[in-house]
N, CA, C and O atoms as a GROMACS GRO file, in nm:
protein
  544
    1UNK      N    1   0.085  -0.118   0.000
    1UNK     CA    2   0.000   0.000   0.000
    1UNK      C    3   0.089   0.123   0.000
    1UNK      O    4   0.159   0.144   0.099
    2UNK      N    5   0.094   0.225  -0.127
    2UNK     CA    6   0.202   0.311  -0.136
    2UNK      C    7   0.091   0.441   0.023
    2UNK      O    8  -0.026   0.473   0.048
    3UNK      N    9   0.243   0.471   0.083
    3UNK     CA   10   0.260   0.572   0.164
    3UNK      C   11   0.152   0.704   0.179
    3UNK      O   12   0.087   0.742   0.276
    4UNK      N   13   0.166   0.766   0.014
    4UNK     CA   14   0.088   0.872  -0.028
    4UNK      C   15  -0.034   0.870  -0.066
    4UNK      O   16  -0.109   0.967  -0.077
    5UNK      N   17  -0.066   0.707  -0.097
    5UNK     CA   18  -0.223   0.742  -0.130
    5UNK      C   19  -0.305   0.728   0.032
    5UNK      O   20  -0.398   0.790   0.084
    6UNK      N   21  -0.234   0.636   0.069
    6UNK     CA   22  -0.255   0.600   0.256
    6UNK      C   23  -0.310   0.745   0.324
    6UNK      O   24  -0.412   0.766   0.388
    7UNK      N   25  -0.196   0.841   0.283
    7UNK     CA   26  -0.219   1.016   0.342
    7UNK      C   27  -0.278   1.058   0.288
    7UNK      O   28  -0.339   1.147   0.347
    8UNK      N   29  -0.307   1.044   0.179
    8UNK     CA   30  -0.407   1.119   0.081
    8UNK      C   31  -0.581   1.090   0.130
    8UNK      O   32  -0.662   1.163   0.188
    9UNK      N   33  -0.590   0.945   0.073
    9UNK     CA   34  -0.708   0.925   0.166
    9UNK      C   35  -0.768   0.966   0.319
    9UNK      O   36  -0.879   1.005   0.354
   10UNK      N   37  -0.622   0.936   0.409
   10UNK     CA   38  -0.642   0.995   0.586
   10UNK      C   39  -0.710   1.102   0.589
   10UNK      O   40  -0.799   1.124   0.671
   11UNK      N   41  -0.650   1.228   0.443
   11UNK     CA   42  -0.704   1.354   0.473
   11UNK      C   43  -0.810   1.370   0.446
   11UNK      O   44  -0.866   1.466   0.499
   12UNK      N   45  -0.881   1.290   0.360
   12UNK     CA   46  -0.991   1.330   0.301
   12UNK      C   47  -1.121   1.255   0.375
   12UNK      O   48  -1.241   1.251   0.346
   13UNK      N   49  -1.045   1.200   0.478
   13UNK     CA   50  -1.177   1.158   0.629
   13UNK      C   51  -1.204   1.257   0.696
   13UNK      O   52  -1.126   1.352   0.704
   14UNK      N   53  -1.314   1.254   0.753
   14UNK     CA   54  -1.354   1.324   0.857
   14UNK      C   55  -1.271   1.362   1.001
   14UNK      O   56  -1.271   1.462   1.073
   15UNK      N   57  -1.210   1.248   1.004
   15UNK     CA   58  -1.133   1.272   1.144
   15UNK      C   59  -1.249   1.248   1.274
   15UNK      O   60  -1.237   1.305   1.382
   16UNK      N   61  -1.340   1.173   1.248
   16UNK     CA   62  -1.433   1.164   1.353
   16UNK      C   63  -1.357   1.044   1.423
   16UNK      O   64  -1.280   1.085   1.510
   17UNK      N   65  -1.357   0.932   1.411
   17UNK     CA   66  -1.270   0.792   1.460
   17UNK      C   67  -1.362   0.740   1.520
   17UNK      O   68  -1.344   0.671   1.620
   18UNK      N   69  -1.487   0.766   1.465
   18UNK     CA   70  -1.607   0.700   1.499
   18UNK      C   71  -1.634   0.535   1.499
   18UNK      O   72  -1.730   0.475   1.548
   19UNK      N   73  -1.513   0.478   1.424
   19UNK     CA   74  -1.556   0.366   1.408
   19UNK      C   75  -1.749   0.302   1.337
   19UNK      O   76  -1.810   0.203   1.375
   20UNK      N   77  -1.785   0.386   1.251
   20UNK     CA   78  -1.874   0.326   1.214
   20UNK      C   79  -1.836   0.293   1.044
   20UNK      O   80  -1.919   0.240   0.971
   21UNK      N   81  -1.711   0.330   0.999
   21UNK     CA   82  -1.723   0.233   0.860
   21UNK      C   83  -1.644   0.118   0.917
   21UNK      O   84  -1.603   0.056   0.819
   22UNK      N   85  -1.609   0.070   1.009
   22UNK     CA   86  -1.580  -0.099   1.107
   22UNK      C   87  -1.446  -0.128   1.141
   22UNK      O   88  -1.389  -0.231   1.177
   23UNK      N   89  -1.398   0.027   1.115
   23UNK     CA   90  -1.267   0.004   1.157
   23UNK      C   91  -1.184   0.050   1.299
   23UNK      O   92  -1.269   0.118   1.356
   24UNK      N   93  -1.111   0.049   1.351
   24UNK     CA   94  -1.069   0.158   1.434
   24UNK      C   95  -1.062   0.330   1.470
   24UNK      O   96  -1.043   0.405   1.565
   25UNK      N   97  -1.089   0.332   1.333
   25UNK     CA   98  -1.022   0.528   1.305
   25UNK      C   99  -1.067   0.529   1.148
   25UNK      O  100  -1.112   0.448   1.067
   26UNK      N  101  -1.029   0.668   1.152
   26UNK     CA  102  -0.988   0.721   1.008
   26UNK      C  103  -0.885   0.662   0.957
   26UNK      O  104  -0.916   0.601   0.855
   27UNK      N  105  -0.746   0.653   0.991
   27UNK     CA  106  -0.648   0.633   0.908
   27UNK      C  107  -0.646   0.461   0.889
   27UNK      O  108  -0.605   0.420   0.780
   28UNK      N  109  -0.692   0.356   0.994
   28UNK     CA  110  -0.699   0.234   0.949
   28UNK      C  111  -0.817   0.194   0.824
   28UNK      O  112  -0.806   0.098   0.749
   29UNK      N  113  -0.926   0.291   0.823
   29UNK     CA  114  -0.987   0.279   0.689
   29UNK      C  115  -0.936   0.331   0.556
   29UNK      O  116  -0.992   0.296   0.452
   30UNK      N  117  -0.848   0.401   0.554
   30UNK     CA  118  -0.770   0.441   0.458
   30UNK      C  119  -0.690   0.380   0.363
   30UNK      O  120  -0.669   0.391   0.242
   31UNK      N  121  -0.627   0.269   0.520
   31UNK     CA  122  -0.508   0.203   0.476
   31UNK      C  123  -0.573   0.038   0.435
   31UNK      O  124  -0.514  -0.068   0.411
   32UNK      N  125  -0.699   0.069   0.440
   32UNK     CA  126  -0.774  -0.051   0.411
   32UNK      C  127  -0.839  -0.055   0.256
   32UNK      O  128  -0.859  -0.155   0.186
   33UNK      N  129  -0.867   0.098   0.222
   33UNK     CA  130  -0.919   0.150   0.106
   33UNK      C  131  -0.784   0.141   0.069
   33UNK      O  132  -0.765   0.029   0.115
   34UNK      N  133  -0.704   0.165   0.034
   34UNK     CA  134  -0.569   0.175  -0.018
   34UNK      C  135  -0.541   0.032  -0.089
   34UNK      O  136  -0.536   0.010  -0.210
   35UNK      N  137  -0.523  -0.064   0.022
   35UNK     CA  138  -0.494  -0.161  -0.043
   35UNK      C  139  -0.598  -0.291  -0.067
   35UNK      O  140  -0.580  -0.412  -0.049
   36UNK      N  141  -0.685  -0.233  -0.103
   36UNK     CA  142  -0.833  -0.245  -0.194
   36UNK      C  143  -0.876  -0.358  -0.097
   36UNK      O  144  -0.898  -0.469  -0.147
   37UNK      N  145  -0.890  -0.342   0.036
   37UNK     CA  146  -0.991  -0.432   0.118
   37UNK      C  147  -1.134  -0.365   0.181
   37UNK      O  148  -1.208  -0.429   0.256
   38UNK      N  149  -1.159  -0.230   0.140
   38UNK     CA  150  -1.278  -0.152   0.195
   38UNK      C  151  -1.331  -0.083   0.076
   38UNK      O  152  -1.252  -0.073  -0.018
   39UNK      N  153  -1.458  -0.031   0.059
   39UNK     CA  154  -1.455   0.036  -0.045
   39UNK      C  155  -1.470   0.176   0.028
   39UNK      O  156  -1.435   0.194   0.144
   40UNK      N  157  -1.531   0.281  -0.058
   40UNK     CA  158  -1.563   0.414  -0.046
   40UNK      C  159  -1.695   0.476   0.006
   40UNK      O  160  -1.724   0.596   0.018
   41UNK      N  161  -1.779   0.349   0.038
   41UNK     CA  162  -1.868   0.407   0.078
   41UNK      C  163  -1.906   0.380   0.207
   41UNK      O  164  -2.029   0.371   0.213
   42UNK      N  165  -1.852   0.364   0.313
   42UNK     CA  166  -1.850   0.304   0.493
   42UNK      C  167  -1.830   0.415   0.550
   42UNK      O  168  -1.862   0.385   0.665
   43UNK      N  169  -1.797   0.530   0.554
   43UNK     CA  170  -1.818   0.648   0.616
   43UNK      C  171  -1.938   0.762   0.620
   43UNK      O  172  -1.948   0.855   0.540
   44UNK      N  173  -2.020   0.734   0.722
   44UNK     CA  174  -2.151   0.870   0.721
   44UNK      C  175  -2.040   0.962   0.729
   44UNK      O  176  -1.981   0.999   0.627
   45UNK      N  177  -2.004   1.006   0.860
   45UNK     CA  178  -1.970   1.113   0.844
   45UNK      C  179  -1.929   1.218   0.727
   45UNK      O  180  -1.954   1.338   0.728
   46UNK      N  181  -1.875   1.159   0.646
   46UNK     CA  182  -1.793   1.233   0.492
   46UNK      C  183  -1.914   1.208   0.384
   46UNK      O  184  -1.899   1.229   0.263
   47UNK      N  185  -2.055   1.153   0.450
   47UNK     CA  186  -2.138   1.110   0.366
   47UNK      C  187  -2.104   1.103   0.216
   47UNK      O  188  -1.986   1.093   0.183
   48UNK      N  189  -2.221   1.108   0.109
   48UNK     CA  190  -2.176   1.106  -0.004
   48UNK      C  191  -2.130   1.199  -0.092
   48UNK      O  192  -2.153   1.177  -0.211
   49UNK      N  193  -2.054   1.326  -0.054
   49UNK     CA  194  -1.958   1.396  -0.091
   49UNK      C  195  -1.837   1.341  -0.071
   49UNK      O  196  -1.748   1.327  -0.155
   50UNK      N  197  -1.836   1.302   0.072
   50UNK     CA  198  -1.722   1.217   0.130
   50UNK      C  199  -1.649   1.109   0.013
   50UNK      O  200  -1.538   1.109  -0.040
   51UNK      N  201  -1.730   1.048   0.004
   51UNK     CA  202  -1.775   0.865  -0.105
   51UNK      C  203  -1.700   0.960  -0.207
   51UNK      O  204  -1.582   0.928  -0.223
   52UNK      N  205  -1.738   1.057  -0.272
   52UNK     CA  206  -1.729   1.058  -0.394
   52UNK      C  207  -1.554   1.096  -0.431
   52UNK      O  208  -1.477   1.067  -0.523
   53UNK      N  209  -1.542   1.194  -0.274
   53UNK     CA  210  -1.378   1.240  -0.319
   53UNK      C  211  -1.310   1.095  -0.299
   53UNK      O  212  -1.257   1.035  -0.393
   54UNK      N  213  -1.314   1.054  -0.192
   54UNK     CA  214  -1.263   0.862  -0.222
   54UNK      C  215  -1.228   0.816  -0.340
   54UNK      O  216  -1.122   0.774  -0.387
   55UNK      N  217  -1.364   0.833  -0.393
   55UNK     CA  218  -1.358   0.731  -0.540
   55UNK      C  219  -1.250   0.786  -0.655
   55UNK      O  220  -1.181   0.722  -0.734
   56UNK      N  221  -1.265   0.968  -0.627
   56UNK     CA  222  -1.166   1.016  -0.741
   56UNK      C  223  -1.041   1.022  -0.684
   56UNK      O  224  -0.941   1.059  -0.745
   57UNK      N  225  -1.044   0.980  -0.545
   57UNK     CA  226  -0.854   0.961  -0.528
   57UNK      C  227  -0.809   0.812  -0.575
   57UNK      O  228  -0.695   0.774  -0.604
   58UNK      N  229  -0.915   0.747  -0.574
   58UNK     CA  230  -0.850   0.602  -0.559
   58UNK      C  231  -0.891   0.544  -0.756
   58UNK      O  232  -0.837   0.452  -0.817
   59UNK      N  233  -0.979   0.621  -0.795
   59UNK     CA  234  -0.976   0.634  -0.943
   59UNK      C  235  -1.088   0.517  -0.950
   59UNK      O  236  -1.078   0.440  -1.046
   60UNK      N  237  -1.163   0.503  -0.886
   60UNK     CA  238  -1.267   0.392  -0.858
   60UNK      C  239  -1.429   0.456  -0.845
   60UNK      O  240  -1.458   0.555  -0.778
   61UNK      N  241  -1.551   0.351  -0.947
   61UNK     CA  242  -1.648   0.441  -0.902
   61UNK      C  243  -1.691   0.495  -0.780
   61UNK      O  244  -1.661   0.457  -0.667
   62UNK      N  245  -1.789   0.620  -0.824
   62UNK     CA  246  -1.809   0.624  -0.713
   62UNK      C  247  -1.990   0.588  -0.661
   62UNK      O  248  -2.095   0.578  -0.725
   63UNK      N  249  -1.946   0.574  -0.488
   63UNK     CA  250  -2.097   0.486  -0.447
   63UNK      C  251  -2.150   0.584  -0.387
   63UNK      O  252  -2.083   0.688  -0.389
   64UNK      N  253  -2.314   0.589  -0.299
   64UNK     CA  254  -2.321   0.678  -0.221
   64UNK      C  255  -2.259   0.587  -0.093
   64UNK      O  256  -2.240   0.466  -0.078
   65UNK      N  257  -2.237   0.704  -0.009
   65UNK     CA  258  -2.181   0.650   0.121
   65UNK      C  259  -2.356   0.513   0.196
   65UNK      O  260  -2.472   0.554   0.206
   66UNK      N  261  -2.323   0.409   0.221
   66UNK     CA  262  -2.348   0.316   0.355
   66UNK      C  263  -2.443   0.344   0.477
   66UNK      O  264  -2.424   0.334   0.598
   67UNK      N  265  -2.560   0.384   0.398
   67UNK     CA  266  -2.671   0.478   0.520
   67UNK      C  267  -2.685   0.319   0.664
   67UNK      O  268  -2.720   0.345   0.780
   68UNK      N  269  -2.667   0.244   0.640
   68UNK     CA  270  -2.678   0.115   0.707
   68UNK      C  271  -2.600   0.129   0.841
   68UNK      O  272  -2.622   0.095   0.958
   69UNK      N  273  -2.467   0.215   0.755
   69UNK     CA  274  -2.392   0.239   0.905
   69UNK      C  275  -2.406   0.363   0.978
   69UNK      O  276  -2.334   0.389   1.075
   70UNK      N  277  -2.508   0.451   0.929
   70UNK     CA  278  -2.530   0.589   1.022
   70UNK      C  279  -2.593   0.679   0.937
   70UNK      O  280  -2.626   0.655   0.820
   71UNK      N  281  -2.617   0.822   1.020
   71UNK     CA  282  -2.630   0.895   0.964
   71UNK      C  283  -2.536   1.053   0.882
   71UNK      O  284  -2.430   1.093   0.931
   72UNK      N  285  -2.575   1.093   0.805
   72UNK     CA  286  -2.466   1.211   0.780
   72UNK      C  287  -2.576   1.320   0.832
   72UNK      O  288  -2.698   1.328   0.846
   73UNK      N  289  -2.451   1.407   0.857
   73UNK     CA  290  -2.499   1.545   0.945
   73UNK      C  291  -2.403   1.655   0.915
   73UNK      O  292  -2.294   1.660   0.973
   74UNK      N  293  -2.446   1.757   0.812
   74UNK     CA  294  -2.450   1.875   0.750
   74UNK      C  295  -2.304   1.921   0.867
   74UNK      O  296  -2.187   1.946   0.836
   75UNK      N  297  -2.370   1.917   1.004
   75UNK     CA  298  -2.289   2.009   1.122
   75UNK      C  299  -2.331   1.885   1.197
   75UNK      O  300  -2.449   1.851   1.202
   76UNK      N  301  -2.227   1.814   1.258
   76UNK     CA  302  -2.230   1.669   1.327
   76UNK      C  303  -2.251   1.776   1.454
   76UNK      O  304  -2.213   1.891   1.474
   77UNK      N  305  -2.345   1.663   1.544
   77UNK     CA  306  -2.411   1.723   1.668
   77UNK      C  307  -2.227   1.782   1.767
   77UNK      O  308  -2.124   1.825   1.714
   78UNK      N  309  -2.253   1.760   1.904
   78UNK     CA  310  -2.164   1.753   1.977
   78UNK      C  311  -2.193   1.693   2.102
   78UNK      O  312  -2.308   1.730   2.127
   79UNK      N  313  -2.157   1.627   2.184
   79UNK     CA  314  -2.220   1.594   2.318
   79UNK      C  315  -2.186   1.665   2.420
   79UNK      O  316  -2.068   1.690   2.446
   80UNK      N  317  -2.302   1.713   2.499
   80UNK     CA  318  -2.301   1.766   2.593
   80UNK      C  319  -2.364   1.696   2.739
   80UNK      O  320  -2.475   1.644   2.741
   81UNK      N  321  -2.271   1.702   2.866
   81UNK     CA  322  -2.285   1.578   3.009
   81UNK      C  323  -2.410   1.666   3.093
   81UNK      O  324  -2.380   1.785   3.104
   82UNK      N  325  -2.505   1.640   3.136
   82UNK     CA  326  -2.577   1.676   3.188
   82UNK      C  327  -2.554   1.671   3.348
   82UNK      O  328  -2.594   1.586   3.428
   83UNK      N  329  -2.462   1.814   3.375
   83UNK     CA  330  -2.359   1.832   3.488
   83UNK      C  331  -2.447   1.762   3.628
   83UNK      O  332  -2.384   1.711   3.720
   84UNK      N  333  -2.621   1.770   3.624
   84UNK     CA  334  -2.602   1.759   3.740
   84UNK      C  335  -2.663   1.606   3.782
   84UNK      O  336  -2.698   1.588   3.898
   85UNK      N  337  -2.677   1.473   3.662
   85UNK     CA  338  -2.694   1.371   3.698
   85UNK      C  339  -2.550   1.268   3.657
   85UNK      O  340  -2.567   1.146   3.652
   86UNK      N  341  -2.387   1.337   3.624
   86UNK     CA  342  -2.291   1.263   3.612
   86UNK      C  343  -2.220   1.239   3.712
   86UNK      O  344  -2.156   1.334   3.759
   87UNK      N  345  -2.212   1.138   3.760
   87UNK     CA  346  -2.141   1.010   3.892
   87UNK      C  347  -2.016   1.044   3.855
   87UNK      O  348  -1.953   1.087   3.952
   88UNK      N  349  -1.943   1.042   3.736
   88UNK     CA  350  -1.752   1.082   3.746
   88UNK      C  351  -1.745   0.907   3.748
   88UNK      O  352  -1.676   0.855   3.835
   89UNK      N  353  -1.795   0.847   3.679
   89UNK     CA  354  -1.730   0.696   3.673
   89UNK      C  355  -1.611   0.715   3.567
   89UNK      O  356  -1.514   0.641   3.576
   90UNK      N  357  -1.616   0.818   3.461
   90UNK     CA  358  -1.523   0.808   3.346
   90UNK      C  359  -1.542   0.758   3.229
   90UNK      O  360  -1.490   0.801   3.126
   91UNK      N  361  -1.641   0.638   3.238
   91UNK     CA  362  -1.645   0.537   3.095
   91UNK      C  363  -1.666   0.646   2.974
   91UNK      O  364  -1.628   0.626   2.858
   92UNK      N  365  -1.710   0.724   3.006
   92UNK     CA  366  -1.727   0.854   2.862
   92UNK      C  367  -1.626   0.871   2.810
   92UNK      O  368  -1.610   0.847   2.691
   93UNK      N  369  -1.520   0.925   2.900
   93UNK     CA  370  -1.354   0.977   2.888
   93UNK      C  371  -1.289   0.861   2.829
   93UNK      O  372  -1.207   0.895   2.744
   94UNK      N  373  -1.298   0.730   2.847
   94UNK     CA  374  -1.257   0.595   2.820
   94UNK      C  375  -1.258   0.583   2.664
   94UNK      O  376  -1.167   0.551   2.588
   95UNK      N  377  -1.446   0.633   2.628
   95UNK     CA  378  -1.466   0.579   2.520
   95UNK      C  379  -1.441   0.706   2.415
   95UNK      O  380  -1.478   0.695   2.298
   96UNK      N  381  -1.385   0.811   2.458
   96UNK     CA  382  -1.417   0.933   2.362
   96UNK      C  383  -1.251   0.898   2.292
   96UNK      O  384  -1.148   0.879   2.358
   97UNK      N  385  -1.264   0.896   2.159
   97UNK     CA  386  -1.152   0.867   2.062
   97UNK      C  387  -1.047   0.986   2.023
   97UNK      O  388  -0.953   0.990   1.943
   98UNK      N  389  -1.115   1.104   2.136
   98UNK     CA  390  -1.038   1.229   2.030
   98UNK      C  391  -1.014   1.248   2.177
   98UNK      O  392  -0.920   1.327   2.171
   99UNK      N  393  -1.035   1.230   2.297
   99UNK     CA  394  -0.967   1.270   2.415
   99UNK      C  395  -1.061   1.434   2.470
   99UNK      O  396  -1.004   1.513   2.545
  100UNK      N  397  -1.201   1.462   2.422
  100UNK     CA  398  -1.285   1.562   2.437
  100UNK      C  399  -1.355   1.577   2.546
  100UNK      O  400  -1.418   1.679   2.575
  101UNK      N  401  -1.347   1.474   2.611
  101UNK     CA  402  -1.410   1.452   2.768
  101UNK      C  403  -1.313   1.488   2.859
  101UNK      O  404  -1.208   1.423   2.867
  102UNK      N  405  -1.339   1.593   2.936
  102UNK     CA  406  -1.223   1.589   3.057
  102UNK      C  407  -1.323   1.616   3.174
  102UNK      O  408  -1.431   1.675   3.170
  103UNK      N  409  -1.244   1.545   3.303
  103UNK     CA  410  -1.290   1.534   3.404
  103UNK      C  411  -1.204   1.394   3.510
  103UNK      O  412  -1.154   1.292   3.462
  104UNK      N  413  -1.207   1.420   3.615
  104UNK     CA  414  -1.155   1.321   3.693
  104UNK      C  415  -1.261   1.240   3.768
  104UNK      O  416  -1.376   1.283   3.779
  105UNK      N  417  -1.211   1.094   3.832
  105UNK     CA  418  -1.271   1.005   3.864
  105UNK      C  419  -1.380   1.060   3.995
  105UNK      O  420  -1.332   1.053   4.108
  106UNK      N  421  -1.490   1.101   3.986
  106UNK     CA  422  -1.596   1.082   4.112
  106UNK      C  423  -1.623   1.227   4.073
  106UNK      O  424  -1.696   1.286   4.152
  107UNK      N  425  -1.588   1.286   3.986
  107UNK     CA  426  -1.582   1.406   3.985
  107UNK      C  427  -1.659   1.517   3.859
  107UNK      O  428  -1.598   1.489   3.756
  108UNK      N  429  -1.733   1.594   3.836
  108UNK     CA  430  -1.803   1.566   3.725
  108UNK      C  431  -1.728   1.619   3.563
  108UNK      O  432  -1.638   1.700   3.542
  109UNK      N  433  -1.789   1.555   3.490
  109UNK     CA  434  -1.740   1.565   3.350
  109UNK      C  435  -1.778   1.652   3.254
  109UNK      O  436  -1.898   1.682   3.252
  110UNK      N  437  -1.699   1.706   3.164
  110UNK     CA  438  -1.764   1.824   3.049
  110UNK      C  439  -1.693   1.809   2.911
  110UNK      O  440  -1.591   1.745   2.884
  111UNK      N  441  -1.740   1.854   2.864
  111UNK     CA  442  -1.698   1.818   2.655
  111UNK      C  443  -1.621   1.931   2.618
  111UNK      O  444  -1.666   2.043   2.645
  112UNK      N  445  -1.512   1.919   2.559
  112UNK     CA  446  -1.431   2.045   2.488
  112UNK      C  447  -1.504   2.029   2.346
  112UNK      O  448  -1.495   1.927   2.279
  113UNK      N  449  -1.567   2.126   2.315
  113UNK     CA  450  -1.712   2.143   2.240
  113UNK      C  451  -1.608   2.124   2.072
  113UNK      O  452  -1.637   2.055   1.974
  114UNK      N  453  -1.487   2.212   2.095
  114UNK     CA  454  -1.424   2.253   1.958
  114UNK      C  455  -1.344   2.115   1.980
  114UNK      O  456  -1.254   2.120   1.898
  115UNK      N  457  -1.333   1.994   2.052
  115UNK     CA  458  -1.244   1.855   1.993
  115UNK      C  459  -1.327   1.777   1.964
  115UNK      O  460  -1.297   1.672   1.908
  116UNK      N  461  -1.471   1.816   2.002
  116UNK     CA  462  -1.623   1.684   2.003
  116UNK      C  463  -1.620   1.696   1.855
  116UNK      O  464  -1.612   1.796   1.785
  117UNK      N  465  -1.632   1.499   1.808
  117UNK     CA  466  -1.615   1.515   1.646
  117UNK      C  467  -1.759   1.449   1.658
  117UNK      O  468  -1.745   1.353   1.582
  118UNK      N  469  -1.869   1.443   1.700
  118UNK     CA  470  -1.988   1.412   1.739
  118UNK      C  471  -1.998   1.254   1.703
  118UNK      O  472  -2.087   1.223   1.624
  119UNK      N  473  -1.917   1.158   1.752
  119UNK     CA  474  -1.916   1.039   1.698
  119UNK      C  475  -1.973   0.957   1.795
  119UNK      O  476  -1.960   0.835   1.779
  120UNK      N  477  -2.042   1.007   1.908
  120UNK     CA  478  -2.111   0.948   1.949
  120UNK      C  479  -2.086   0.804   2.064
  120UNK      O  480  -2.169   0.735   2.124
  121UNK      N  481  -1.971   0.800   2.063
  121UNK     CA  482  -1.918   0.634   2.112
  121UNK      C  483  -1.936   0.714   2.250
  121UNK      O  484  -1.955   0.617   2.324
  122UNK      N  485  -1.942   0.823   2.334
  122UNK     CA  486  -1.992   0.837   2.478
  122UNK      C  487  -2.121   0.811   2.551
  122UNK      O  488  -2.140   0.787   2.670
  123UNK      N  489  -2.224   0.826   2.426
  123UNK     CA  490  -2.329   0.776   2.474
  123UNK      C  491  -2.342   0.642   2.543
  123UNK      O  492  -2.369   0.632   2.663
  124UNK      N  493  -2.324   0.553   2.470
  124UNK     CA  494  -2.358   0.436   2.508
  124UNK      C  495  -2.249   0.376   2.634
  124UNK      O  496  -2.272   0.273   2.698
  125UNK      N  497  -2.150   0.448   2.648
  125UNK     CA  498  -2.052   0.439   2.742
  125UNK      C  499  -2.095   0.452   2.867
  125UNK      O  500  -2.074   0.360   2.945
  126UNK      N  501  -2.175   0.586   2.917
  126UNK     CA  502  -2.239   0.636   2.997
  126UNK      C  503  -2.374   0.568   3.046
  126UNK      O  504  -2.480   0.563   2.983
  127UNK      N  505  -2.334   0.497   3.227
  127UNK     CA  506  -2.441   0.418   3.250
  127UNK      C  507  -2.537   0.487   3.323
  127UNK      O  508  -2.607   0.426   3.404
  128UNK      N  509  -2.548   0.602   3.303
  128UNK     CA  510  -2.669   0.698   3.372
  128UNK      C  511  -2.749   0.799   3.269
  128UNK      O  512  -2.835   0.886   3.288
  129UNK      N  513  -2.688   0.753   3.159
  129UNK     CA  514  -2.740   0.866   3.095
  129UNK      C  515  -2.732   0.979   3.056
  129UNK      O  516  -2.792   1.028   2.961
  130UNK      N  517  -2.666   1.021   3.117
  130UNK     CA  518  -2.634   1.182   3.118
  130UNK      C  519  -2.590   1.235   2.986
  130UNK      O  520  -2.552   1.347   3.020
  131UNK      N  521  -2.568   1.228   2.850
  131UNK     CA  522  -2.486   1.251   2.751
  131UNK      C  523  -2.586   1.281   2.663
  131UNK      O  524  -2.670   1.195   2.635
  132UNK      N  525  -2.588   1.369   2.623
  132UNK     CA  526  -2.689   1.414   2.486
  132UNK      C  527  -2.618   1.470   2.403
  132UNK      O  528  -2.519   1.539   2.426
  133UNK      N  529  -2.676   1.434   2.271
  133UNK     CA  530  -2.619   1.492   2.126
  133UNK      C  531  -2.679   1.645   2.123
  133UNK      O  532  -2.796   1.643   2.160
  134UNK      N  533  -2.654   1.715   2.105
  134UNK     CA  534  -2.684   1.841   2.060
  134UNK      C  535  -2.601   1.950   1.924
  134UNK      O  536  -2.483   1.954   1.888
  135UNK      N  537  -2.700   2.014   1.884
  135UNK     CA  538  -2.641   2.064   1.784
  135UNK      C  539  -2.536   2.178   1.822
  135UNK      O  540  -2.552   2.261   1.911
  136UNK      N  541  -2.437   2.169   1.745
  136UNK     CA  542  -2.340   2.256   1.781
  136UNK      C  543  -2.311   2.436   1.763
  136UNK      O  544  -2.208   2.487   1.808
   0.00000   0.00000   0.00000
């Protein structure tokens, strides 16, 4: 898998690391599209604008993006902790991929609004609930 198409593709992700086209991140789907084991259309986030710059880097048709695996969103929400029912267990901070959750253990938690790539993996992390998508 040459180097440059690897970076080429990375850039042209979202950078969410949402894990919903089934990979780890952005850059392991890249390097998967690269060396032709994924196609172009497994990312909502980059929806099908996304799909399409894919297809003309990799010179391959193009699909619409994979509604199966999510939704696309114009302005991806952001999550916001609902300060006054969060326990400080952490699992949010655990599961947030970009490191946007800060807060210490027992202690309560809040979203750095400008690192939230709205990917959502805190929700389901959070065993009280507290985590809502909101628009940004």
């Amino acid at each position: 898998m040459p180097a440059p198409l690897v970076e080429r593709l990375d850039r042209l992700l979202p950078q969410t690391q949402c894990g919903q086209c089934g990979f780890t991140g952005c850059r392991p789907y890249a390097e998967a599209m690269a060396s032709g084991d994924a196609d172009v259309d497994r990312c909502p986030p980059g929806g099908d604008a996304g799909a399409r710059m894919l297809a003309r880097a990799l010179d391959t048709a193009a699909l619409p993006f994979d509604r199966t695996r999510g939704a696309h969103h114009d302005v991806p929400p952001v999550a916001f902790v609902i300060e006054a029912d969060c326990i400080g267990c952490t699992k949010c901070i655990q599961a947030c991929p970009v490191d946007a959750i800060v807060g210490g253990s027992k202690l309560m938690h809040t979203v750095l609004v400008d690192a939230c790539t709205g990917c959502e993996l805190c929700v389901p992390a959070c065993p009280v609930d507290c985590i809502e998508m909101v628009a940004a």
